[in-house]
C-alpha positions in Angstrom: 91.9 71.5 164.6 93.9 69.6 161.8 94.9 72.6 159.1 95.9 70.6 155.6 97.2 72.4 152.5 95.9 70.5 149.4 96.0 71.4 145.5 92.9 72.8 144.0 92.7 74.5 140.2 96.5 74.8 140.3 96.6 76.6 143.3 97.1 75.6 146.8 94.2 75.3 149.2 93.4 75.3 152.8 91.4 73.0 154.3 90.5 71.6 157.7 90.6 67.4 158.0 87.6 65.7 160.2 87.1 61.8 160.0 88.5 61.3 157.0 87.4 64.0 155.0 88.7 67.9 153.9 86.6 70.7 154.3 88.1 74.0 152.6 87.6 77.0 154.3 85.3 78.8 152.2 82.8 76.1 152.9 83.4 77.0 157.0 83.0 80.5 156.2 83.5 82.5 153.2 85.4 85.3 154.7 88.5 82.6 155.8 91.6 82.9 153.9 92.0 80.4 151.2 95.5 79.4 152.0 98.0 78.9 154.9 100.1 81.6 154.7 97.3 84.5 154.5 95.6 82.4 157.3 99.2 82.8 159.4 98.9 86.6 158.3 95.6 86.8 160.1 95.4 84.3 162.2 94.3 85.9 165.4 90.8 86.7 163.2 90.5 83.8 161.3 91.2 81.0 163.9 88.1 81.5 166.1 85.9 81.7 162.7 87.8 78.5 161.5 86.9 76.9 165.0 83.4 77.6 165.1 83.3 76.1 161.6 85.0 72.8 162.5 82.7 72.4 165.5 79.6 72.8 162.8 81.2 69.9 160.3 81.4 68.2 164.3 77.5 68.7 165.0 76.4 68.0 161.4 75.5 71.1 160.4 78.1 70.9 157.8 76.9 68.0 155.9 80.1 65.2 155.3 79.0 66.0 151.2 80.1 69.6 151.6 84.0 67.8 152.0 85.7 64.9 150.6 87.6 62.2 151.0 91.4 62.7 152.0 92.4 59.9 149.8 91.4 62.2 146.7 93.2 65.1 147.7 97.0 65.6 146.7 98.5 66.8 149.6 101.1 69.8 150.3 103.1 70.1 153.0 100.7 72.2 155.7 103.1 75.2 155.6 103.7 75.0 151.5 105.5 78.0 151.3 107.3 78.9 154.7 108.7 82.4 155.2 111.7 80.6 156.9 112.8 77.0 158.0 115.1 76.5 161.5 115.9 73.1 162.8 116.9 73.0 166.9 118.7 70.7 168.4 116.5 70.1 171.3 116.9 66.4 172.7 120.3 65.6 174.8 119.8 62.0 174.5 120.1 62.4 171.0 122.9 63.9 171.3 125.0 62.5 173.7 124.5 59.3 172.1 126.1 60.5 168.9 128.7 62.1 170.5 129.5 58.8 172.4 129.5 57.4 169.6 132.4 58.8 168.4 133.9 59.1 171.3 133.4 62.4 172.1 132.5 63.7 175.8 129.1 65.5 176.2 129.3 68.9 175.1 128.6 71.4 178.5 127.2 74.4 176.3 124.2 72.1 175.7 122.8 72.3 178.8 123.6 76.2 178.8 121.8 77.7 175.5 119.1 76.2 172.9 120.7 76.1 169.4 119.1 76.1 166.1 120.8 76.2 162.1 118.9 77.8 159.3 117.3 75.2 156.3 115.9 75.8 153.0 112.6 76.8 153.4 112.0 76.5 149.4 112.7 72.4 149.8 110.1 72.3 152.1 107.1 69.2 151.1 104.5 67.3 152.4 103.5 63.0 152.0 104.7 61.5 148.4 108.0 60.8 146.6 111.3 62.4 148.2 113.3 62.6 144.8 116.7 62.2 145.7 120.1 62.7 143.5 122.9 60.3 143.6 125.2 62.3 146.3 122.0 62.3 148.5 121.5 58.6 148.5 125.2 58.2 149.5 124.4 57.3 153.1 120.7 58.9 152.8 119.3 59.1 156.7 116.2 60.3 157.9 115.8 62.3 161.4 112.5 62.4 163.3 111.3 65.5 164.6 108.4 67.7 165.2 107.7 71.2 164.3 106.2 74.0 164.6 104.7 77.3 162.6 104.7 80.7 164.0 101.2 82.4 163.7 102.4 86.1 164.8 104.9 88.3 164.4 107.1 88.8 167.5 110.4 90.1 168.1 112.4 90.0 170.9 110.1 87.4 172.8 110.7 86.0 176.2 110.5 82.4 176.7 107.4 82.8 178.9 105.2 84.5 176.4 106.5 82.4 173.5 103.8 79.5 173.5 101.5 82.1 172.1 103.1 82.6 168.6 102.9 79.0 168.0 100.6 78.2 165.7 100.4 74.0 165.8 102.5 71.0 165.4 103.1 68.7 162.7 105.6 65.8 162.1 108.8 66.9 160.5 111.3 64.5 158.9 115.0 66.6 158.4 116.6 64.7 155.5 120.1 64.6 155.6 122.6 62.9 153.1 125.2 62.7 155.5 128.6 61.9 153.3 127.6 65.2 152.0 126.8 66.7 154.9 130.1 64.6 156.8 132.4 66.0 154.0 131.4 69.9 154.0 131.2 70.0 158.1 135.3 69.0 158.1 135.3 72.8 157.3 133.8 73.6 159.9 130.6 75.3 158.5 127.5 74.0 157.5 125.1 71.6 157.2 123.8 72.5 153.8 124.0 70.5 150.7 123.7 67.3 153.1 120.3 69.0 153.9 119.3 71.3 151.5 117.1 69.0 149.2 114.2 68.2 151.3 112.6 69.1 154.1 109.1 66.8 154.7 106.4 68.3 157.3 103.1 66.4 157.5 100.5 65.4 157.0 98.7 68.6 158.8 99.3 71.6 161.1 97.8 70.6 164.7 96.8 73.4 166.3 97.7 73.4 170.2 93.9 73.6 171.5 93.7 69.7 170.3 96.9 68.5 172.5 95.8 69.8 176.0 95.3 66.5 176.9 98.7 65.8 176.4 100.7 69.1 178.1 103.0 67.9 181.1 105.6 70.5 182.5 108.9 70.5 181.0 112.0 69.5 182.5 113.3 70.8 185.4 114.8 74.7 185.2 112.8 75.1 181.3 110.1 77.1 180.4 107.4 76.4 178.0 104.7 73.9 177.4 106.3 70.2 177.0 103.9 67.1 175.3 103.3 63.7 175.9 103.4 62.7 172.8 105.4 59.1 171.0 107.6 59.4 168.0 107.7 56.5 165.8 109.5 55.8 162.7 109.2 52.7 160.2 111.2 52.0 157.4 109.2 49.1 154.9 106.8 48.5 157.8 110.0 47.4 160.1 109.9 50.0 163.0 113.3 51.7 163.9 112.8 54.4 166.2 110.6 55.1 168.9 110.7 57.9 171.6 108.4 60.7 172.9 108.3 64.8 172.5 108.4 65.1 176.0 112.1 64.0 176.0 112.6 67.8 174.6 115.1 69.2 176.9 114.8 72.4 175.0 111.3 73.3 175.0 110.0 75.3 171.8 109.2 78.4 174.2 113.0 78.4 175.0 114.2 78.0 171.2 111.8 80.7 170.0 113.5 82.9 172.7 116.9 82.1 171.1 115.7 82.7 167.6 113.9 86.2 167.9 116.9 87.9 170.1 117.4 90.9 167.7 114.7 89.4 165.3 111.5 89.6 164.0 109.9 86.6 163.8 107.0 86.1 161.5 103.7 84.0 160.6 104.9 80.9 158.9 108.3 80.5 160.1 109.0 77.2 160.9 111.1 75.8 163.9 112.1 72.3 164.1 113.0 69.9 167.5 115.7 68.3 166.4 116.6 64.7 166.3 114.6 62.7 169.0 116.8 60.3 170.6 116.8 57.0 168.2 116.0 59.3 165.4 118.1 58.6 162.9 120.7 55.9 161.3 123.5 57.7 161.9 123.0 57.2 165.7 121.3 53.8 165.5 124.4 52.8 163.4 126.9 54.4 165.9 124.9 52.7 169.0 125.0 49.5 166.7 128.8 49.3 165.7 129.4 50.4 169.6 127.6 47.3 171.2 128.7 44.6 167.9 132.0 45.6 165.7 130.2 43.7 162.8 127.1 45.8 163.2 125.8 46.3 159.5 125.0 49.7 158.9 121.3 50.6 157.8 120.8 53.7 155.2 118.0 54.5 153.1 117.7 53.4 149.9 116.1 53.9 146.5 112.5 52.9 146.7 112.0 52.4 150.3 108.8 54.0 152.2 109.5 56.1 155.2 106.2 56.4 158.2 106.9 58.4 161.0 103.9 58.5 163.6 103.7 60.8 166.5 100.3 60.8 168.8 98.0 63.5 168.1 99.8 64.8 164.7 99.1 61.5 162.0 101.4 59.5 159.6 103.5 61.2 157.4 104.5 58.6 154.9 107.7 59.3 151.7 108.9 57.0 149.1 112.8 57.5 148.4 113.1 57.9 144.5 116.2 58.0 142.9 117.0 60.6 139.9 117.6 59.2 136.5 121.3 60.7 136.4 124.7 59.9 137.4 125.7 63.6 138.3 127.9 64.0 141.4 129.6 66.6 142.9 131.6 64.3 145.3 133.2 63.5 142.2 133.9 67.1 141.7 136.6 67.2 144.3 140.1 69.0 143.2 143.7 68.1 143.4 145.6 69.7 146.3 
């Protein structure tokens, strides 16, 4: 089931998406939850009702004019209002290259514990304009990833229960403005302001029933259910990154694990992947200047359109837009 979040009379609205066209839930059943986050709340109820629906809109007994059309629906991110955002860092190719990079060794404690950092979960938003200030566009990147939403609260969980709380998946692209997020982190805390301004998940919540298809086991001593799904990003139609979700060397399962020790986690938390190895132009450039000295290096600019593609979860598509101001707080640095 594809779960999209759309805006109706000011409010935002749940919705399944089949062939092109939304279907809100009251029109499945009208006992369903209107919106995402009561639908998290009571998802173990809700979910079967919502699936028996879909599978009506499937048959035709839900006639295609009780929906409409996508392309007249303003979209929200699936999760509009997330109780929390974490981002993992999940895929060791990904890493090691950066570190290589800059000529740093691979770091041992990869390979020994998932890690995760905490994002703003009120910067969270779906397709459409990623409004950017002028600090942000100061070596502006994009990282592809995938997510996902918890659908029940759990403390405490084990790795090999942890598939259950997971709700679906959904394409997540972790902005980062990385001269801000290159000049906090020299203190040795952080990110944040290189991060904190947008957070894009999209275009809907998959929920893991549709991705059987594409389960393979995870790598070797992990727990947790893996994909086989490619991860694509374009930048003005000129692709830039391609790899897959099975690459996760850190499965979810594992990074749920790591996040509930000592801590309740609850229905609409979102946990990202992490970078996917290619993911981003701060590695592309490092692999770039590595191989070719007079490698030029690629940010994103004012205007330019973002696609990321992974199988199974859609397009999620973002047009950089620059602020009309020339406020900076790089310029904001004191004298020692």
């Amino acid at each position: 089931m594809k779960l999209v979040s759309y805006l109706r009379e000011g409010h935002d609205q749940l919705g399944i998406y089949v062939d092109g066209y939304i279907y809100n839930m009251e029109t499945l059943h009208p006992d369903l939850p209107g919106n995402m986050n009561m639908f998290l709340q009571y998802w173990e109820e809700s979910f079967p009702v919502a699936q028996i629906g879909e599978r009506m809109v499937k048959e035709g007994r839900i006639q295609k004019d009780k929906g409409f059309p996508i392309d007249q629906a303003y979209l929200f991110a699936p999760v509009p209002f997330p109780t929390s955002c974490r981002d993992g860092y999940a895929f060791r190719q990904h890493v090691a290259a950066a570190r290589r990079n800059r000529n740093a060794p691979m770091i041992p404690e990869f390979d020994q514990y998932p890690i995760f950092y905490f994002s703003n979960h009120t910067s969270i938003q779906g397709p459409g304009d990623i409004i950017c200030m002028p600090d942000h566009l100061d070596k502006l990147d994009f990282e592809l990833e995938a997510a996902i939403v918890i659908c029940k609260a759990g403390r405490n969980i084990r790795a090999d229960e942890a598939d259950e709380y997971i709700g679906g998946l959904m394409i997540m692209n972790d902005m980062s403005a990385r001269r801000l997020q290159m000049e906090e982190m020299l203190l040795n805390l952080g990110p944040a302001k290189g991060k904190d301004f947008s957070t894009v998940i999209g275009p809907w919540l998959v929920t893991t029933d549709e991705l059987q298809e594409f389960e393979i086991p995870p790598k070797e001593g992990h727990t947790g259910k893996s994909w086989n799904l490619r991860m694509t990003c374009s930048v003005n139609g000129n692709q830039v990154s391609d790899g897959n979700l099975g690459d996760m060397d850190w499965t979810f399962a594992e990074i749920i694990e790591r996040c509930a020790y000592g801590v309740t986690l609850h229905p609409g938390d979102i946990i990202g992947s992490g970078t996917v190895g290619t993911g981003c132009f701060l590695e592309l450039n490092g692999t770039g200047k590595l191989i070719d000295p007079n490698y030029t290096e690629q940010w994103l600019q004012d205007g330019d359109l973002v696609e990321m593609e992974i199988t199974g979860l859609g397009k999620l598509s973002n047009t950089i837009v620059a602020e009309s101001t020339n406020h900076s707080i790089l310029a904001l640095k004191k004298k020692s």
